[in-house]
C-alpha positions in Angstrom: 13.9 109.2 18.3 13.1 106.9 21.4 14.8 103.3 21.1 11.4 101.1 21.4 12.4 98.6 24.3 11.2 94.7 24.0 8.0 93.5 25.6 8.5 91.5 29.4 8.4 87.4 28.4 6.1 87.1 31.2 5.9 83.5 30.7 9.6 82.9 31.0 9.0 85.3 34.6 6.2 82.8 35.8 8.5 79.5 34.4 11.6 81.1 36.9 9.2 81.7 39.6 7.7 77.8 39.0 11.6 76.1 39.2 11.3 77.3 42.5 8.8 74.9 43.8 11.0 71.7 42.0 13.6 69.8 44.4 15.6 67.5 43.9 14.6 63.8 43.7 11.2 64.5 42.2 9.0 63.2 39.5 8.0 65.8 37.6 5.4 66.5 34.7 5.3 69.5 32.2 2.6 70.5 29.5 3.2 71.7 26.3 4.0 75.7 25.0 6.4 77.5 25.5 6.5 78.3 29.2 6.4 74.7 29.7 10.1 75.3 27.4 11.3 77.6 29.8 10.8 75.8 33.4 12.6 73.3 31.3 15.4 75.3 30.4 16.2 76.5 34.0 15.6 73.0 35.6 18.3 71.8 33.2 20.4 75.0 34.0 20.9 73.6 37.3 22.8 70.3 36.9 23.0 68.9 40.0 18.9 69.2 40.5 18.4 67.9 37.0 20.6 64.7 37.3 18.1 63.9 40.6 14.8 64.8 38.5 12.7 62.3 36.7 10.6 63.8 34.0 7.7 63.2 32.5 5.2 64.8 30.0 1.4 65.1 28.9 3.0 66.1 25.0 5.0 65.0 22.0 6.7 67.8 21.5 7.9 68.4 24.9 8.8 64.5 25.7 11.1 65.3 22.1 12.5 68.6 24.0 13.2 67.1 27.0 15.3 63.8 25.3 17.2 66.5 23.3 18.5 68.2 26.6 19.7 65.0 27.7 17.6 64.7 30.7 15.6 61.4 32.4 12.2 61.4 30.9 9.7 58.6 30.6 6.1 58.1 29.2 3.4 58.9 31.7 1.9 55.2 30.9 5.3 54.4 33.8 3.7 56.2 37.0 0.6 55.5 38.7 1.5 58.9 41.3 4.2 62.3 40.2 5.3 64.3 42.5 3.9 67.9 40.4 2.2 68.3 37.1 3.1 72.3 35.5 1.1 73.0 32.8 -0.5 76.5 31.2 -4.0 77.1 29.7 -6.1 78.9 27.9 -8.1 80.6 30.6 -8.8 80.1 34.4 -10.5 81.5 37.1 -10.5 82.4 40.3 -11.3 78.8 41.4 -8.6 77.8 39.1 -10.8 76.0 36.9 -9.0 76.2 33.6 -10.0 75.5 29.7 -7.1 73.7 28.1 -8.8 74.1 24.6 -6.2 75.1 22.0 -3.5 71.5 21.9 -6.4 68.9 21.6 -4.3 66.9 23.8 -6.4 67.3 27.3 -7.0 63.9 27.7 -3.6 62.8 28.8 -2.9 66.3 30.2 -5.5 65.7 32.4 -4.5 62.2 33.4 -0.9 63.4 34.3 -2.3 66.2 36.4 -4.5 63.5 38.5 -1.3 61.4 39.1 0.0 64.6 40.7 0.2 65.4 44.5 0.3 68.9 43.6 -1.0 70.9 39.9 0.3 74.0 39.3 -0.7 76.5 36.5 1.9 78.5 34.7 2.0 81.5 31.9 0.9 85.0 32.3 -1.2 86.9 34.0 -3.8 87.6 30.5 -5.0 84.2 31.4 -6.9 84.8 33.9 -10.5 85.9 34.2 -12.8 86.5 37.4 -15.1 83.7 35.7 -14.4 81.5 32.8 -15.4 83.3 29.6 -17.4 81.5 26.0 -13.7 82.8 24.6 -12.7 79.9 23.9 -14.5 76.6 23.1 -14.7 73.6 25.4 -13.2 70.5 23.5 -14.6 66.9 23.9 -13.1 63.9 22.4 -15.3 61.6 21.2 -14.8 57.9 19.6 -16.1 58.4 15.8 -18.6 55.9 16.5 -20.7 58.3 18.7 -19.9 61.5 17.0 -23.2 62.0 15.8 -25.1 60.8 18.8 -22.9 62.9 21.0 -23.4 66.0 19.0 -27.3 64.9 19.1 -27.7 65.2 22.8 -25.8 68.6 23.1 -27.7 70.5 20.9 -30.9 69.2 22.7 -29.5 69.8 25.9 -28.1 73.2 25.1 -30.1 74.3 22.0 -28.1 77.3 21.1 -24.7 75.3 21.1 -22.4 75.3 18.4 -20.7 71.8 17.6 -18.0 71.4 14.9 -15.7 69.0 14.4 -12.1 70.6 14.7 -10.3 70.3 11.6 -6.3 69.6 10.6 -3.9 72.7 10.4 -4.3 73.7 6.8 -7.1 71.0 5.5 -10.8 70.8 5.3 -10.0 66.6 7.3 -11.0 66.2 10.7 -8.5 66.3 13.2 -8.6 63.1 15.0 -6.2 62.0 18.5 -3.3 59.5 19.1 -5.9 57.4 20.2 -7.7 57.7 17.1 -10.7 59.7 18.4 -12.5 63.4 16.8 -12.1 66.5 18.3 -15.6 68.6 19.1 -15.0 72.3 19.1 -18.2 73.1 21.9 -19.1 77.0 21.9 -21.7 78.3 24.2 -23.7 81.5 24.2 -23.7 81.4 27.6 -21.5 79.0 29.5 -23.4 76.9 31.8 -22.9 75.9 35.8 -19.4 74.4 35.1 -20.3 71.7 38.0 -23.0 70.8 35.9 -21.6 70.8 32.4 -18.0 68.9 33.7 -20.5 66.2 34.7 -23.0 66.2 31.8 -20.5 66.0 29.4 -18.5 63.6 30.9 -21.3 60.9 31.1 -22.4 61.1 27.4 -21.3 57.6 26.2 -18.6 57.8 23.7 -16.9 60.6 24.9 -13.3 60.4 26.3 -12.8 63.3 27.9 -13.3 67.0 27.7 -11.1 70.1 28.2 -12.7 71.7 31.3 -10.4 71.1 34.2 -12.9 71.7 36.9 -11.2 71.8 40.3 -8.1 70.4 39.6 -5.4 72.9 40.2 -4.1 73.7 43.2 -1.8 77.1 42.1 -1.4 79.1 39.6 1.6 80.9 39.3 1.3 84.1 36.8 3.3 86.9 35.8 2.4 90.5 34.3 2.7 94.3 34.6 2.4 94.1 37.9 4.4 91.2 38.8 4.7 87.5 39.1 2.1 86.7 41.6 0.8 83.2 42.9 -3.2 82.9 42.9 -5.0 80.0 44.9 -8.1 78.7 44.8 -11.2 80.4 45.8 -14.1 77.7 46.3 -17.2 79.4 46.2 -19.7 76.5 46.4 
């Protein structure tokens, strides 16, 4: 009887090839998830770099992670510029636009990414897709006060939409951010012109900020059967 062997952890591969673009005296940001865990792990494996590194982090749960491996971490609110942002996704493409749908916590991942000089994308390779799928949903937060309005002008802008408010882990409440805010799950049929929809979106008033990361990464680094590969992007328009 064969002796079934373990699945690759690809995302641990693409986290060992990431730690290679960290050196020493840098301010660096991580995500949240698990991969996120691992570049963590073998920055921390290497004392000497880790004693030189400043961390910071877009999550919680990773700022928590970080303090317990005894590292130097601070809240993003202390940087106006990092040196790079890693984070995963849901999906991107092959203009690295990404949807960072699933944590609800885009906002401030995608203010850390914007202090970076450089934004890389980590995890494996089933992320990407030649062009951004309806797969998964894009997510707006939205102060309550313009939840209805906001809702409102999608559905007459995209009349086949489907808006829901995103709901706690295990209850029928909304979900609502640090700040306070809702949480829109946004499904299209069709996904629109991304230029288009980034902007549209983003000037409806109330809303905070959306999970489409149009443009905004300048690597990905991915791993899978065939490899840990880096991808760059391809502008296209």
């Amino acid at each position: 009887m064969p002796i079934p062997t373990s699945q690759p952890d690809y995302k641990k591969q693409a986290a060992q090839k990431a730690f290679q673009f960290v050196q020493k005296g840098q301010i660096i940001g991580l995500g949240d998830g698990t991969t996120m865990l691992h570049l963590a792990n073998f920055i921390v494996a290497d004392q000497s770099l880790a004693a030189s590194i400043t961390f910071t982090s877009s999550s919680a749960k990773t700022i928590d992670r970080l303090k317990e491996l005894g590292v130097s971490v601070q809240s993003p609110y202390a940087f106006s510029k990092i040196d790079t942002y890693f984070d995963g996704c849901d999906q991107f493409d092959r203009e690295l636009n990404a949807l960072k749908s699933g944590g609800g916590i885009h906002t401030m991942e995608k203010i850390v990414a914007c202090m970076a000089s450089e934004f890389i994308l980590v995890g494996d390779a089933e992320k990407y897709s030649e062009k951004l799928t309806t797969r998964y949903p894009i997510v707006i937060e939205i102060i309550p006060a313009a939840i209805t309005a906001v809702i409102a002008q999608l559905q007459i802008a995209f009349p086949q939409v489907v808006a829901q408010l995103r709901q706690s882990p295990g209850s029928l409440e909304a979900a609502f951010t640090e700040r306070g805010n809702y949480l829109l799950n946004v499904t299209f049929q069709v996904l629109p012109d991304l230029s288009y929809i980034n902007n549209f979106i983003k000037m409806l008033p109330g809303v905070v900020e959306h999970s489409l990361f149009y443009r905004m990464a300048n690597r990905a680094i991915v791993a899978g059967a065939d490899g840990v590969r880096e991808i760059y992007p391809l502008v296209v328009g």
